[in-house]
C-alpha positions in Angstrom: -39.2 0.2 118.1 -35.9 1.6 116.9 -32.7 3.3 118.1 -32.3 6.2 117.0 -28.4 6.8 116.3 -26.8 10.5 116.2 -23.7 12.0 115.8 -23.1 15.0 118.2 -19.0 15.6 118.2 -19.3 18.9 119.6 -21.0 17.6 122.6 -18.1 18.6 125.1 -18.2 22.4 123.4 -22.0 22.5 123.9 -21.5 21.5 127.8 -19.1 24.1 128.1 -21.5 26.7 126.3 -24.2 25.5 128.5 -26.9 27.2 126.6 -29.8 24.4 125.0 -30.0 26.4 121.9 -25.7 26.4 121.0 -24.6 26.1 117.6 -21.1 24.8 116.9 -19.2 26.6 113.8 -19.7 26.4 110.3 -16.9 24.0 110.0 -17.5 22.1 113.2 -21.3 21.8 111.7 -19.9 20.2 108.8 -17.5 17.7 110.4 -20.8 16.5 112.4 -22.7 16.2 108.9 -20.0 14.6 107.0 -18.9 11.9 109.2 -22.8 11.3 110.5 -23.5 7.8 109.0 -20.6 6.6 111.3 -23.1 6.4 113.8 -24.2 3.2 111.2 -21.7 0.9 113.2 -23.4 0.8 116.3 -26.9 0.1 114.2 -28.9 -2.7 113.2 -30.7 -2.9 110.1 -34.2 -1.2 111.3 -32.5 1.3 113.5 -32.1 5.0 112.3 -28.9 7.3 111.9 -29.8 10.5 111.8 -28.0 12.0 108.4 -28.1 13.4 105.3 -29.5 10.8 102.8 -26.3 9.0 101.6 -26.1 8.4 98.1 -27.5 5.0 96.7 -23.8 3.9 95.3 -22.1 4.6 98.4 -24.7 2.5 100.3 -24.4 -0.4 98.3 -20.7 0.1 98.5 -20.4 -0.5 102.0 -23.4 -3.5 101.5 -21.3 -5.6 99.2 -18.4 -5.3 101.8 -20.4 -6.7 104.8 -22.0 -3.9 106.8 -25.4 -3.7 108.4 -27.3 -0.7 106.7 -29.9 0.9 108.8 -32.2 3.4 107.8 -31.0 6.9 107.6 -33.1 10.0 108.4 -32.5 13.8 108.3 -33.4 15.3 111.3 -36.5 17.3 110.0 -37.5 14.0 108.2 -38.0 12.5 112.1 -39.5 15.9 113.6 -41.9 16.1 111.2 -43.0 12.6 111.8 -43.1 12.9 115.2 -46.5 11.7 116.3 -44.8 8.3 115.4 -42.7 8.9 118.6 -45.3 10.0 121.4 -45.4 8.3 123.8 -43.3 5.5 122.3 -41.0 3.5 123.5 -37.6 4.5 121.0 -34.2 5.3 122.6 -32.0 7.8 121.5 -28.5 7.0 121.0 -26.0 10.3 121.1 -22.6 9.9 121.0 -22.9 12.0 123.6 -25.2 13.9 126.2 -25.0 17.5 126.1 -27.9 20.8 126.9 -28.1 21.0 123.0 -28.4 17.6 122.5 -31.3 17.7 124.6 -33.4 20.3 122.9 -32.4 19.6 119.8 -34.3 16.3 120.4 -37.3 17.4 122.4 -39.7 16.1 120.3 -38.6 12.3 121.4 -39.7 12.7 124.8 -38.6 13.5 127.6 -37.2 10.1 128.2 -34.9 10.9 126.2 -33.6 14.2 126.7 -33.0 14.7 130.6 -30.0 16.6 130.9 -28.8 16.8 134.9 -25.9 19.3 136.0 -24.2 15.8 137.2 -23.5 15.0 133.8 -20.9 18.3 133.4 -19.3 17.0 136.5 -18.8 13.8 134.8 -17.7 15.2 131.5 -15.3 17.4 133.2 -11.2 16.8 133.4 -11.3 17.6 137.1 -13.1 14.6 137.5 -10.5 12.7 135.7 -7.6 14.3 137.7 -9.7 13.1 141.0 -9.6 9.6 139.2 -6.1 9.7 138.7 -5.1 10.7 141.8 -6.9 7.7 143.9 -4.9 5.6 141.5 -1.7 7.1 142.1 -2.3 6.3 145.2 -3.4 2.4 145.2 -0.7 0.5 146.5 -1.2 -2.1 143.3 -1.1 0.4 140.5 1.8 2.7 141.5 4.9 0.6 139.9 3.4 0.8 136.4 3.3 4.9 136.4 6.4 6.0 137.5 6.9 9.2 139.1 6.9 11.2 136.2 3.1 12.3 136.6 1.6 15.0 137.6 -1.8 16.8 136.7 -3.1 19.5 139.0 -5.5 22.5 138.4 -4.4 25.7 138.1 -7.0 28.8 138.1 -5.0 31.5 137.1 -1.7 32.9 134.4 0.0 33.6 137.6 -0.1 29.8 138.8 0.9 28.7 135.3 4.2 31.0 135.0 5.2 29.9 138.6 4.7 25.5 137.5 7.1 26.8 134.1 9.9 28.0 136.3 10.2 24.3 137.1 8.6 22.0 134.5 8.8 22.5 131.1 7.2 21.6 128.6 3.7 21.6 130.1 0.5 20.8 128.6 -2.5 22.8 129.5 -6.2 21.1 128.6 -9.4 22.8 128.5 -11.7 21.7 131.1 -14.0 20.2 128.1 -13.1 19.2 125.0 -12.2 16.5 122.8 -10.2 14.8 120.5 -6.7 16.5 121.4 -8.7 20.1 120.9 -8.9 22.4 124.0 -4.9 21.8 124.0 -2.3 23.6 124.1 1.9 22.7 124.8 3.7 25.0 126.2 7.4 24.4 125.2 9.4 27.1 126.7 9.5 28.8 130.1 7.8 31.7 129.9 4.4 32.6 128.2 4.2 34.8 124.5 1.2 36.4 123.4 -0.7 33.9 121.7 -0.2 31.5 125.6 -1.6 33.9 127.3 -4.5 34.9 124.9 -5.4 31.1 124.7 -5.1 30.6 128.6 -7.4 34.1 129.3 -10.1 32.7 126.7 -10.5 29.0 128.7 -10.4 30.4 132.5 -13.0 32.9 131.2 -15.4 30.9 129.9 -14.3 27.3 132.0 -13.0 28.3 135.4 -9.6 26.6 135.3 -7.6 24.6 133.1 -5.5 21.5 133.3 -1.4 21.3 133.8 0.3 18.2 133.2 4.2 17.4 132.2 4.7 16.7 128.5 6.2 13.1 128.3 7.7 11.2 126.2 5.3 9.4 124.5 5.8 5.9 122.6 2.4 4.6 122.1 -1.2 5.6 122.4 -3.9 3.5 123.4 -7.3 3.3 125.5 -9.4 0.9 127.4 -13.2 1.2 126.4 -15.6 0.5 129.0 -19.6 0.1 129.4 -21.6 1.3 132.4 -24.4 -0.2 132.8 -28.2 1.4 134.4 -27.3 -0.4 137.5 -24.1 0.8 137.9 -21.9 -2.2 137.1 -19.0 -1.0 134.6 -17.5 -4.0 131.9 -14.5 -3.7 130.2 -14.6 -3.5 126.5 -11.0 -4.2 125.9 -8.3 -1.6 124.7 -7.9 -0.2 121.6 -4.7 2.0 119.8 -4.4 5.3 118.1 -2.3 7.8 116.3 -2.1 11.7 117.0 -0.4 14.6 115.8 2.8 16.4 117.4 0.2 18.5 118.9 -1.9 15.3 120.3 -4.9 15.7 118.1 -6.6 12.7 116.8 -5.9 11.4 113.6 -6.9 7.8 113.6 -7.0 3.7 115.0 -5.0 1.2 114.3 -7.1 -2.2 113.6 -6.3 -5.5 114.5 -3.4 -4.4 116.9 -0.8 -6.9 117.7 2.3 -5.2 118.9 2.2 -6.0 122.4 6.0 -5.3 122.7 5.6 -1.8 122.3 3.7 -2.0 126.2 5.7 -2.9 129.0 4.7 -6.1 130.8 2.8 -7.0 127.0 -0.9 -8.1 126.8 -0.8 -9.5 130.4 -0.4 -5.6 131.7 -3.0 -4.8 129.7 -5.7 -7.2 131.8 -3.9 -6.4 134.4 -5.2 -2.6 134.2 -8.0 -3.4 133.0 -9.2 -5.2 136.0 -7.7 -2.1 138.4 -9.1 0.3 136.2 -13.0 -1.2 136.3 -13.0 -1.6 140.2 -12.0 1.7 141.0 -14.8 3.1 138.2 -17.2 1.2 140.0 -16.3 3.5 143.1 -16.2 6.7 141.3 -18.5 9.4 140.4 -18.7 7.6 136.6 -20.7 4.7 137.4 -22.6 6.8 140.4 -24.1 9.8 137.9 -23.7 8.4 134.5 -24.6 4.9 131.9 -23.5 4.3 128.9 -20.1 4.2 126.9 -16.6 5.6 128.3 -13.1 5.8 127.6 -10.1 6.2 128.8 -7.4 7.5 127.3 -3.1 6.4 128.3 -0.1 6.3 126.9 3.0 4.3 127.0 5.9 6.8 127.7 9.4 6.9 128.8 10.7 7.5 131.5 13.6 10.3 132.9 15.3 7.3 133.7 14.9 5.3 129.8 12.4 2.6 131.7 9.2 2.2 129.9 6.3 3.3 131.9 2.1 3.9 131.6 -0.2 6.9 132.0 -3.2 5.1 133.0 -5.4 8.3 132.5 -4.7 10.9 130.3 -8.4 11.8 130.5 -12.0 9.9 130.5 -14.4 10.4 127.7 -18.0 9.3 128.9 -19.2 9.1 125.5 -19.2 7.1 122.5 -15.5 7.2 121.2 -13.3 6.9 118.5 -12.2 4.1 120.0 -15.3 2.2 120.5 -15.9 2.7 117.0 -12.2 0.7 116.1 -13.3 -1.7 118.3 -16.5 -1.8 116.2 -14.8 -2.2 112.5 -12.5 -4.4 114.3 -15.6 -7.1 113.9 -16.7 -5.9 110.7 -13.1 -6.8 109.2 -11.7 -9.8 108.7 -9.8 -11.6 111.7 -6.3 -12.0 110.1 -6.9 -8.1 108.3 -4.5 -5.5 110.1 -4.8 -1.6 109.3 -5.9 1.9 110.1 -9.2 3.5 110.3 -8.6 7.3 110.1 -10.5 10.8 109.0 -9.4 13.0 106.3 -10.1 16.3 106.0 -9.9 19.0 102.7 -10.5 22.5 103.4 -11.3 23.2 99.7 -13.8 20.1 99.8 -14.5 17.3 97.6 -12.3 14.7 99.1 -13.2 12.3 95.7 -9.8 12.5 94.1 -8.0 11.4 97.6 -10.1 8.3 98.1 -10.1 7.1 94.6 -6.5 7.4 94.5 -5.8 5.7 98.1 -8.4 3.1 96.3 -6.9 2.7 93.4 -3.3 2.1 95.0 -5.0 -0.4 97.5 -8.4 -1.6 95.8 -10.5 -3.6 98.4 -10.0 -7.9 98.7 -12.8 -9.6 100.1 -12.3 -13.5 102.3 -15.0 -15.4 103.5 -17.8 -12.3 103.0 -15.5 -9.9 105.1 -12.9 -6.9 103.8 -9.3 -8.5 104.5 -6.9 -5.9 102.4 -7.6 -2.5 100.5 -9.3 0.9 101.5 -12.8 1.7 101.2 -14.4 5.3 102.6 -16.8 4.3 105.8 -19.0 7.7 104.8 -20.4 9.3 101.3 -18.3 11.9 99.6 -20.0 14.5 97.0 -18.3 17.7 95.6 -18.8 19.4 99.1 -17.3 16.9 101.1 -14.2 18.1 103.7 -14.7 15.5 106.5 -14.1 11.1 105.1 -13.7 9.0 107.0 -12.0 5.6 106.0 -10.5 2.0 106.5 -6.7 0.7 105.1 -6.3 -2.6 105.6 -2.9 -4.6 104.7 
């Protein structure tokens, strides 16, 4: 039987809703439908990504390049077949678990759609502080942070005017969310309107929020990991990205090499990587949950100048951007270095901006695989505000 592949951004938003029948914006919709077919990189040929039929040029586009094509399916397609799945043996694949999620796939099965209330704990940033703090207190892992660090939960405006007094600027995270939303810097020492409208709409509807110091960052990068059924957690290897002044996502390098831009170079990478997977397979991660997870750090500098790592900004257990690099990382060619990265047009039809980015790079093939050029990684039509594509060098 197949896996069926599908692409849930929003999940984090839709744990924090709570209810199995939440919708996510109009926009938010439309990021999920554009960029489905992603899902594609995780597939092999007789799998399914759930999707809007991508047109037939696009498709053999990305075949003549080197990639796997599975079969792609709209969701009703698959419900309306869905005596094909009873009692059947398929998976689901979501890039991650949510209430909605759940429903939205009932027809599967219920093998496929439990949803238990430990899987919020998990997807929580509490969690993730709880994390942090045993490492901050390992005796092998301390030298590496500095003392820079701090992430605490605070519950009310009051608590957050009082950490200003003495630390600014802060950064306050939602509880859940993703992709550098649910985030908000506060830059000065006292709260203005739009703070404290932002802060009373997360401990309303979340409970608490996250303060950390803002540092100063030099380089972002994560380690991708893979729990297994029995518990046993694998390292996947790190993998580098870019974000915005206000630490939103905006893409992965490929093919990274730069390891003087880490302190201690490739070796301190292993190095954390080893820490990093023993004290997951302690932690509530590998106890409640299976399946993908990252963990987002950043190289920052110190008060003193000294180079230092964040060894947990947070922990995504889902599929990530980052697993995906790590993906086209094996679909490009081994001396290829570049940038995956998402676009996005608010008036749509993103055409003119890929043709161009292809015309000024057009795509070089070596030995069957893409080496230099850019090529969009999913199908643009007039209605398009979400690509999604590679630039290699």
């Amino acid at each position: 039987m197949p896996t069926i592949f599908h692409f849930n951004l929003t999940c984090e938003i839709a744990i924090a809703n709570g209810s199995p029948y939440f919708v996510p914006s109009a926009l938010l919709r439309q990021f999920e439908s554009d960029l489905a077919p992603l899902m594609m990189h995780f597939a092999i040929s007789n799998d399914i990504v759930v999707s809007p039929q991508p047109p037939d040029s696009w498709l053999e586009e990305m075949e003549q390049a080197g990639f796997v094509i599975p079969v792609f399916r709209t969701i009703d397609e698959l419900r309306s077949d869905r005596s094909r799945w009873a009692n059947s043996e398929i998976k689901l694949v979501s890039w991650g678990k949510s209430p909605a999620e759940s429903q939205l796939f009932r027809f599967l099965g219920d093998n496929n759609t439990i949803w238990i209330d430990e899987y919020r704990n998990v997807f929580e940033r509490k969690t993730a502080v709880s994390f942090l703090n045993q490492l901050i207190q390992s005796q092998t892992i301390g030298e590496i942070i500095g003392s820079d660090i701090f992430e605490r939960i605070v519950r009310s405006e009051t608590e957050i005017e009082t950490l200003l007094k003495s630390t600014f600027p802060l950064v306050l995270k939602a509880p859940l969310s993703s992709s550098g939303r649910g985030l908000s810097v506060l830059r000065h020492n006292e709260l203005n309107d739009a703070n404290r409208q932002w802060i009373g709409g997360i401990l309303e509807q979340q409970g608490y929020l996250i303060a950390e110091r803002w540092l100063n960052k030099q380089l972002d990068f994560s380690l991708q990991f893979k729990i297994e059924e029995t518990g046993e957690v694998k390292c996947l290897g790190p993998s580098f990205f870019q974000t915005n002044s206000n630490g939103q996502y905006s893409g992965h390098e490929l093919n990274f090499s730069s390891w003087n831009r880490i302190p201690g170079g490739e070796s301190t990478l292993t190095w954390l990587a080893n820490q990093m997977q023993s004290e997951l397979q302690k932690s509530p991660y590998a106890q409640n949950y299976s399946g993908q997870l990252g963990i987002d750090m950043i190289v920052f500098e110190d008060t003193s100048g000294s180079q230092k790592i964040h060894p947990c900004l947070e922990i995504n257990p889902r599929y990530t951007m980052g697993y995906l690099s790590k993906q086209l990382e094996r679909a490009i060619h081994p001396d290829a270095t570049g940038f995956f990265r998402i676009a996005f047009n608010p008036k749509g039809n993103m055409g003119q901006f890929i043709q161009q980015k292809k015309k000024d790079n057009p795509l070089q093939m070596l030995e069957g695989l893409p080496r230099k050029g850019c090529m969009e990684l999913t199908p643009i039509n007039s209605q398009t505000k979400f690509c999604s594509y590679i630039e290699l060098f």
